[in-house]
C-alpha positions as CSV (number, residue, x, y, z in Angstrom):
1,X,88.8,135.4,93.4
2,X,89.1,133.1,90.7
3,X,86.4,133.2,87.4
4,X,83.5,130.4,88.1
5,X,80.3,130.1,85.7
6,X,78.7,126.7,86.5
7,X,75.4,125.5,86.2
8,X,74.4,122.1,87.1
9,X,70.8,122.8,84.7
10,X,73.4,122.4,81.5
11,X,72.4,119.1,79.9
12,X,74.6,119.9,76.9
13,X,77.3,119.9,78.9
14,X,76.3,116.6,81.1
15,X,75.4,114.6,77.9
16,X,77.4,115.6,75.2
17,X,79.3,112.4,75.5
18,X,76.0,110.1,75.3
19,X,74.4,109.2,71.8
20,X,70.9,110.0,71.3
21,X,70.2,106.3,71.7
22,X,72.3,106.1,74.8
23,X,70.4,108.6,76.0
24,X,67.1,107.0,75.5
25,X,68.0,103.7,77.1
26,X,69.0,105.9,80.0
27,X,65.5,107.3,80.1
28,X,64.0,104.3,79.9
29,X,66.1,102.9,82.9
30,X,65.5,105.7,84.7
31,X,61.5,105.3,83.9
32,X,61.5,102.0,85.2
33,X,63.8,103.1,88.7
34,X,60.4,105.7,89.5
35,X,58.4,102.3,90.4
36,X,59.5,101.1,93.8
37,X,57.6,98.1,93.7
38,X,59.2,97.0,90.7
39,X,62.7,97.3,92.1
40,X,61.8,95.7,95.2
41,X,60.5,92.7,93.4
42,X,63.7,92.8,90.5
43,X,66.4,93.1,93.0
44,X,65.0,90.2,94.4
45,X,64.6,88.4,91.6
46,X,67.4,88.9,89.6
47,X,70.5,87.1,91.6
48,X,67.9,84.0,91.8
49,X,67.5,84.2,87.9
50,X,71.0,84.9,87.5
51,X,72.0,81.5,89.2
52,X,69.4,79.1,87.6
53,X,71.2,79.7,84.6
54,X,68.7,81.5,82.5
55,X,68.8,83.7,79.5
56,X,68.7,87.6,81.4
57,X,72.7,87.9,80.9
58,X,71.8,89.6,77.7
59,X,69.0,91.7,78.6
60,X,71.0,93.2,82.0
61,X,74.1,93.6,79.8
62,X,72.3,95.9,77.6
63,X,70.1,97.6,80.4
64,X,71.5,98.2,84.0
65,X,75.1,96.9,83.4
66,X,75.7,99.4,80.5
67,X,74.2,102.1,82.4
68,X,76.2,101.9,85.7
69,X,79.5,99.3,84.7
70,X,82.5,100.1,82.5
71,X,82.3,96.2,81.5
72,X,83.3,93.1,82.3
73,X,87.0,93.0,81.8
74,X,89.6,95.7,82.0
75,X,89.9,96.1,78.1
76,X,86.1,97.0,77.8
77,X,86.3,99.6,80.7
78,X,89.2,101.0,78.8
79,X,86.7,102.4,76.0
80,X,84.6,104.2,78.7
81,X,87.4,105.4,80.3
82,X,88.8,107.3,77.1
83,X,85.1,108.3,76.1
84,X,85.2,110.2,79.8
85,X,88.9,111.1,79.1
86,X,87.6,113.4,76.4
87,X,85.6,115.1,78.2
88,X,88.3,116.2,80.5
89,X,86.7,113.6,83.4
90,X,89.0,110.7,85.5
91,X,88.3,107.6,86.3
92,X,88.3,105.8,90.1
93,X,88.3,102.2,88.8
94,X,86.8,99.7,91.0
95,X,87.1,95.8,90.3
96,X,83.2,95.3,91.4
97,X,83.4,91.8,93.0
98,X,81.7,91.5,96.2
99,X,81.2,89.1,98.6
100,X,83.6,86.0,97.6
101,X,85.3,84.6,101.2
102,X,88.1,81.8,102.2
103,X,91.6,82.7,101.5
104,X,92.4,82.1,97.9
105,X,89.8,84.5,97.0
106,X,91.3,87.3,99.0
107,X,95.0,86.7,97.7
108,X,93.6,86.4,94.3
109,X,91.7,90.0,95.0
110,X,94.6,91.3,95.9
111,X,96.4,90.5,92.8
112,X,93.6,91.8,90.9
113,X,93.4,95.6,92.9
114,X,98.0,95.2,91.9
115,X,96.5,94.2,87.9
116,X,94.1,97.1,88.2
117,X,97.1,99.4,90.1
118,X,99.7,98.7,86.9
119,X,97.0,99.1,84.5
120,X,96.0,102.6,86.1
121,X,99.5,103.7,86.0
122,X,99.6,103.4,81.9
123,X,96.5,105.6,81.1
124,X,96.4,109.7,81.5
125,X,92.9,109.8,83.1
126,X,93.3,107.4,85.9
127,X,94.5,108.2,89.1
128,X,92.7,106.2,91.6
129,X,91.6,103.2,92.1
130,X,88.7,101.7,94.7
131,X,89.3,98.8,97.2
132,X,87.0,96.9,100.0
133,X,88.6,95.3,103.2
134,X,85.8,93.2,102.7
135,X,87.7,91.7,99.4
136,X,90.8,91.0,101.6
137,X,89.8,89.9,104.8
138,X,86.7,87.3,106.2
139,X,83.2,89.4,107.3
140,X,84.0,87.9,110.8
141,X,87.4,88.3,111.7
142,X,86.3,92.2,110.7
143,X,83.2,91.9,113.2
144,X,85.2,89.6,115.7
145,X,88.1,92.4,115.9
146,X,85.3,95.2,115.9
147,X,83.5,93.9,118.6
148,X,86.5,93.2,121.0
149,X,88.7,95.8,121.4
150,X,91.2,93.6,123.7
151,X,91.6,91.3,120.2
152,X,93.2,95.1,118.6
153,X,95.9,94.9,120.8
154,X,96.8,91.5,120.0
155,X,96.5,89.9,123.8
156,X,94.7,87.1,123.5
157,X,94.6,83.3,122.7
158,X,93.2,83.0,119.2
159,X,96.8,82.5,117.4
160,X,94.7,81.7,113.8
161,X,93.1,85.3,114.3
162,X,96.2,86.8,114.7
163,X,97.8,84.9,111.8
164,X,94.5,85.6,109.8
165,X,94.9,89.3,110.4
166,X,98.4,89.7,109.7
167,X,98.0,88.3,106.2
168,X,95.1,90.6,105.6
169,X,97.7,93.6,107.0
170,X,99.9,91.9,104.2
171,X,97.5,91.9,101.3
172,X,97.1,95.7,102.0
173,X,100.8,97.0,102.2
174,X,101.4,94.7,99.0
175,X,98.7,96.9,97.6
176,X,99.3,99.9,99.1
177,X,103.2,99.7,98.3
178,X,102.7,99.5,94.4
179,X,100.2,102.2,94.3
180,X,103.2,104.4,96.0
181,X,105.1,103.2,93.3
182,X,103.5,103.8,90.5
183,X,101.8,107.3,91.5
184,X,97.7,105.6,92.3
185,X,95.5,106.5,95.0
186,X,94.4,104.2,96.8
187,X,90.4,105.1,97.9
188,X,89.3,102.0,100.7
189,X,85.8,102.0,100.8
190,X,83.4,102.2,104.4
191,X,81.5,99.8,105.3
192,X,78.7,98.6,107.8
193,X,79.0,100.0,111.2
194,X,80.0,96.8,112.9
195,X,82.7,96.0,110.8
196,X,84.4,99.6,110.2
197,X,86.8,100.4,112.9
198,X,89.3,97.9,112.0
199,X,88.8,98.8,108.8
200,X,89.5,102.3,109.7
201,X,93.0,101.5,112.1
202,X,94.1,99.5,109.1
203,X,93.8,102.4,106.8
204,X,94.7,104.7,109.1
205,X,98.4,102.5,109.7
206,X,98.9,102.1,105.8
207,X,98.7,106.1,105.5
208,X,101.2,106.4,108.4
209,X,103.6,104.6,106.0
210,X,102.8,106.2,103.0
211,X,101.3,109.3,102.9
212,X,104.3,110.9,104.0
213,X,104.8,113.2,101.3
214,X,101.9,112.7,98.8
215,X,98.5,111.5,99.8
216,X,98.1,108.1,98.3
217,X,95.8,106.0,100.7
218,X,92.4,107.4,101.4
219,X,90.1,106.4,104.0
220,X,86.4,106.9,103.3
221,X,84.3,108.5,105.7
222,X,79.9,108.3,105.7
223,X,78.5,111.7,107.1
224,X,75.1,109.8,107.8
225,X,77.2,108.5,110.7
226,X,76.5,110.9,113.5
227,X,79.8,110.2,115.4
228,X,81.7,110.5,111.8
229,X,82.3,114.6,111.9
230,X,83.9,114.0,115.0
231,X,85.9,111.1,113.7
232,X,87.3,113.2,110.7
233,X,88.4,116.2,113.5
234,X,90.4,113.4,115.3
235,X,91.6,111.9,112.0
236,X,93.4,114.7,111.0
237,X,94.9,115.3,114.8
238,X,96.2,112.0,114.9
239,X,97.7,112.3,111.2
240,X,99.3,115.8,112.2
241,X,101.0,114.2,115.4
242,X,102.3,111.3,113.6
243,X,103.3,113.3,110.5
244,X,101.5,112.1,107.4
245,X,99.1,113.4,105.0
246,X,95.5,112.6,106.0
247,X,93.6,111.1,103.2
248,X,90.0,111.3,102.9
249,X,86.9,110.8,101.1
250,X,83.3,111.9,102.1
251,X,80.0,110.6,101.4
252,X,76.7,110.8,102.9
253,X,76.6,106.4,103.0
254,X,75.0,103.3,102.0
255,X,73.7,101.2,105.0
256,X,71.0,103.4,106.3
257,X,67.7,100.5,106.1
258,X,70.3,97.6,107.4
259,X,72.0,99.9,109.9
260,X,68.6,100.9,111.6
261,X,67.4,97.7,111.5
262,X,70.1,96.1,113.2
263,X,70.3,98.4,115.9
264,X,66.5,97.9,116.4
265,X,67.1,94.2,116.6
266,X,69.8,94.3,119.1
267,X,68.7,96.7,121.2
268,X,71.9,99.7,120.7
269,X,71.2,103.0,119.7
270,X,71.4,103.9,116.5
271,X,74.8,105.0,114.2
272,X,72.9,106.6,111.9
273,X,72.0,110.5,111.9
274,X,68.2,111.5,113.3
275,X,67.3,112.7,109.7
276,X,68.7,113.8,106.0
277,X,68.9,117.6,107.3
278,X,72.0,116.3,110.2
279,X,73.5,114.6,107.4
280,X,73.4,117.3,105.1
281,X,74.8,119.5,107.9
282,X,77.6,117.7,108.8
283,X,78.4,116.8,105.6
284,X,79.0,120.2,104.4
285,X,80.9,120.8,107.8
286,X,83.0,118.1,107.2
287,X,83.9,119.5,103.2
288,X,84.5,123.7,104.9
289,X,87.1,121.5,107.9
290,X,88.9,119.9,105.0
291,X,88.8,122.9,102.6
292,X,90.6,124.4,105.9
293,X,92.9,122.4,106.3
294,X,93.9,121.4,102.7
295,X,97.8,121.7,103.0
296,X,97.4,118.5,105.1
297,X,94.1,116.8,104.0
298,X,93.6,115.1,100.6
299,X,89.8,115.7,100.0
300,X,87.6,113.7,97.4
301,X,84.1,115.1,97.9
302,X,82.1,111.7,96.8
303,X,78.7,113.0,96.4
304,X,75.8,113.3,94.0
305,X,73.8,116.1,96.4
306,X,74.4,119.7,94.1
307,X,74.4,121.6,96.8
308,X,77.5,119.8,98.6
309,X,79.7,120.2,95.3
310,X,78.4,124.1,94.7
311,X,79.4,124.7,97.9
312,X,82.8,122.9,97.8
313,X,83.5,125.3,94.2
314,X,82.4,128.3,95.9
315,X,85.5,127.4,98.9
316,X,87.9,127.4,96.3
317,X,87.3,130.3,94.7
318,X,86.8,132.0,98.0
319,X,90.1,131.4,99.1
320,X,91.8,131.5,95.5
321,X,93.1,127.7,95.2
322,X,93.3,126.4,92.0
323,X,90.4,124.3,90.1
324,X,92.9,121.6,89.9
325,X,95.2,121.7,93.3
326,X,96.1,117.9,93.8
327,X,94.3,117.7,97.6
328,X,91.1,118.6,95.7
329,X,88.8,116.1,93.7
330,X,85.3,115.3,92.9
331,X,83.6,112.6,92.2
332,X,80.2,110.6,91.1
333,X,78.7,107.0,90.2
334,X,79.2,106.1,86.6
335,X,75.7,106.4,84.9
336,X,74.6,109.4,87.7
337,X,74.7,112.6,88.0
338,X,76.6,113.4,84.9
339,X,75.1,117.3,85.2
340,X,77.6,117.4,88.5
341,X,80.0,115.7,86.6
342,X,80.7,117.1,83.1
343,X,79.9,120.6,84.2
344,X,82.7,120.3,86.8
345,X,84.8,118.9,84.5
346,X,83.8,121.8,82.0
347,X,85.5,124.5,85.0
348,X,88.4,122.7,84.7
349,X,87.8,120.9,88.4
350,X,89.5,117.8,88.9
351,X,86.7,115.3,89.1
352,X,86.0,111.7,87.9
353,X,83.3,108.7,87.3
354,X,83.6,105.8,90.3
355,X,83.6,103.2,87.1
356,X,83.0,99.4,88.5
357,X,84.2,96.6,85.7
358,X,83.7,93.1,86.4
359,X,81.8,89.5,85.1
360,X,78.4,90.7,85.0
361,X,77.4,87.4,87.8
362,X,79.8,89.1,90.0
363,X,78.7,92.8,89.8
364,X,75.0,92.0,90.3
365,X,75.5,92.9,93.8
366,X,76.4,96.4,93.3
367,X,74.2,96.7,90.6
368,X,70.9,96.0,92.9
369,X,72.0,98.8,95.3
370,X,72.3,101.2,92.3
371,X,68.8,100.3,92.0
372,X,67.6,100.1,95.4
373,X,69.6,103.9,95.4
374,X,67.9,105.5,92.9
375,X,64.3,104.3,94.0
376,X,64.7,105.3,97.3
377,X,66.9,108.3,97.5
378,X,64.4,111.0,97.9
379,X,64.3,112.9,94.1
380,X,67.3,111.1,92.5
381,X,65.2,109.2,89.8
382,X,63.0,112.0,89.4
383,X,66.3,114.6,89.0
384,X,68.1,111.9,86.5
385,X,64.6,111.9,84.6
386,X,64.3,115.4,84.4
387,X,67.7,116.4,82.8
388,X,67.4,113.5,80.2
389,X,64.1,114.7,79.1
390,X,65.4,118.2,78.8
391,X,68.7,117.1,76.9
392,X,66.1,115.3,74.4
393,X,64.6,118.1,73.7
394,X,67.0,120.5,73.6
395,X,68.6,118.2,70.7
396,X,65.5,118.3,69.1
397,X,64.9,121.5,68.6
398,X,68.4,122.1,67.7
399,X,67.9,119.6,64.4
């Protein structure tokens, strides 16, 4: 059994790349994330200010962009990146813009993820980068193709829809293809229930072509899903029949509120699992299957729950696979969960920041569900708190 001393409680460890005034602005972030009602009323606020065209640029540049964003262009996330490097942690870049539609702005996203793809390739700590079918294709071709699973097979009379669909197909090989190329991983991200099965035959198809030999397209899978454990099991059968590497990345998910609303609304039963504890469970099912099965699953264990990613460590040394083996890799949020992080990192894990860059007006998006995430996940604020107030101290008493 391989040598493992890890402790999530070491704040040296977790902060040792953070200046003591870095380290205060995080605790006063984090202060202000422990009132709900403020959060409710700023993430409401704040794409309405942004829009009017008054002066907050500054003040969210220096607050909750700096905290949770690499920057806004490439070059700035490059700095971060080689701070992390340091430290021995990766980087999953993600080009954060969200929600831009109409065909010029998908080929133009797409030429962006190849930018971000090249750039990747020329730097030692990055070997992934982060993509959303959302960013290629229209919200309701993905719903219209979800909802009729006659459109899947391509019968049917709506010859725009099948053109529309075949250029988003395109869009991904082109970015697929260059991340073969030039040695990236390619992580697509899950989304809401109602769009994600085309979303997950798409990815599914491009790792058929390319993860013949090395995994290099990911599909990302949310154990709050209750059918989702099951999904993974028949993931990996199809991938074994048709001879490819299965690619996957787990996380508990993001759409609990909208997807339990919308299933109240329209009358279906709920995706979502009955409470936290069947998500826990099947998450940690889902990370001992691929631990299992790891000469033909690439596994990144996306997750910011301790308990998941002790449990993942323990597997390995169990069965005697190295710290590092490429099918292995951890991962948290930029500006969370550095204690996970760093003291992975530390053990010599493979593991890496999810680092968004992007103009601040286009990133507000993901930026309001980091803050809607950290005020209601139950203890995350509270955890992040905690460990900044001990690091504080601990380098006070060290002066």
């Amino acid at each position: 059994m391989l040598a493992m001393n890890i402790s999530f409680d070491n704040t040296e460890n977790a902060f040792a790349y953070k200046t003591d005034k870095e380290l205060k602005a995080a605790k006063f972030l984090f202060s202000t994330m422990g009132y709900p009602w403020f959060v409710q009323l700023g993430t409401r606020l704040t794409p309405f200010i942004m829009k009017t065209g008054l002066p907050v640029h500054g003040i969210i540049r220096k607050t909750i962009f700096k905290q949770f964003v690499g920057g806004e262009t490439l070059e700035e996330t490059a700095f971060v990146g080689e701070v992390l490097g340091r430290y021995g942690v990766q980087v999953i870049l993600d080009y954060g813009v969200e929600g831009k539609e109409g065909e010029d702005n998908f080929d133009h996203a797409t030429e962006e993820f190849i930018r971000v793809i090249n750039y990747a390739a020329t730097q030692h700590n990055i070997p992934f980068i982060s993509i959303k079918v959302t960013g290629l294709a229209r919200f309701g071709l993905l719903q219209t193709l979800n909802d009729a699973p006659r459109l899947r097979s391509g019968i049917h009379d709506h010859e725009s829809e099948i053109a529309e669909w075949d250029r988003v197909r395109e869009r991904m090989y082109a970015i697929c293809e260059i991340a073969a190329e030039k040695n990236i991983g390619v992580l697509v991200d899950a989304e809401e229930s109602w769009i994600q099965d085309p979303i997950d035959r798409l990815t599914m198809e491009m790792m058929e072509l390319f993860n013949k030999e090395k995994v290099v397209v990911y599909n990302t899978i949310q154990l709050y899903r209750h059918d989702r454990l099951h999904f993974l099991q028949m993931s990996h059968q199809i991938a074994r029949q048709q001879g490819f590497l299965l690619g996957v990345k787990l996380v508990r998910g993001a759409y609990m509120e909208k997807e339990r609303e919308r299933a109240r609304i329209n009358g279906y039963a709920s995706p979502i699992q009955p409470d936290k504890a069947a998500t826990d469970k099947d998450y940690d099912h889902a990370v001992r299957y691929c631990v299992e099965h790891l000469d033909k699953i690439g596994l990144i264990i996306a997750s910011h729950n301790e308990q998941s990613n002790l449990l993942a460590a323990e597997l390995l040394n169990q069965k005697n696979i190295s710290h590092n083996h490429p099918h292995i890799h951890f991962s948290q949020l930029y500006g969370m969960s550095d204690n996970i992080t760093f003291n992975l990192a530390k053990e010599g894990f493979g593991v890496s920041k999810y680092l968004p860059f992007g103009p601040i007006r286009d990133v507000i998006p993901y930026l309001m569900r980091r803050a809607q995430e950290n005020s209601s996940v139950s203890g995350q604020t509270g955890r992040e708190l905690a460990l900044i107030r001990k690091e504080i101290a601990r380098r006070r008493q060290a002066k």
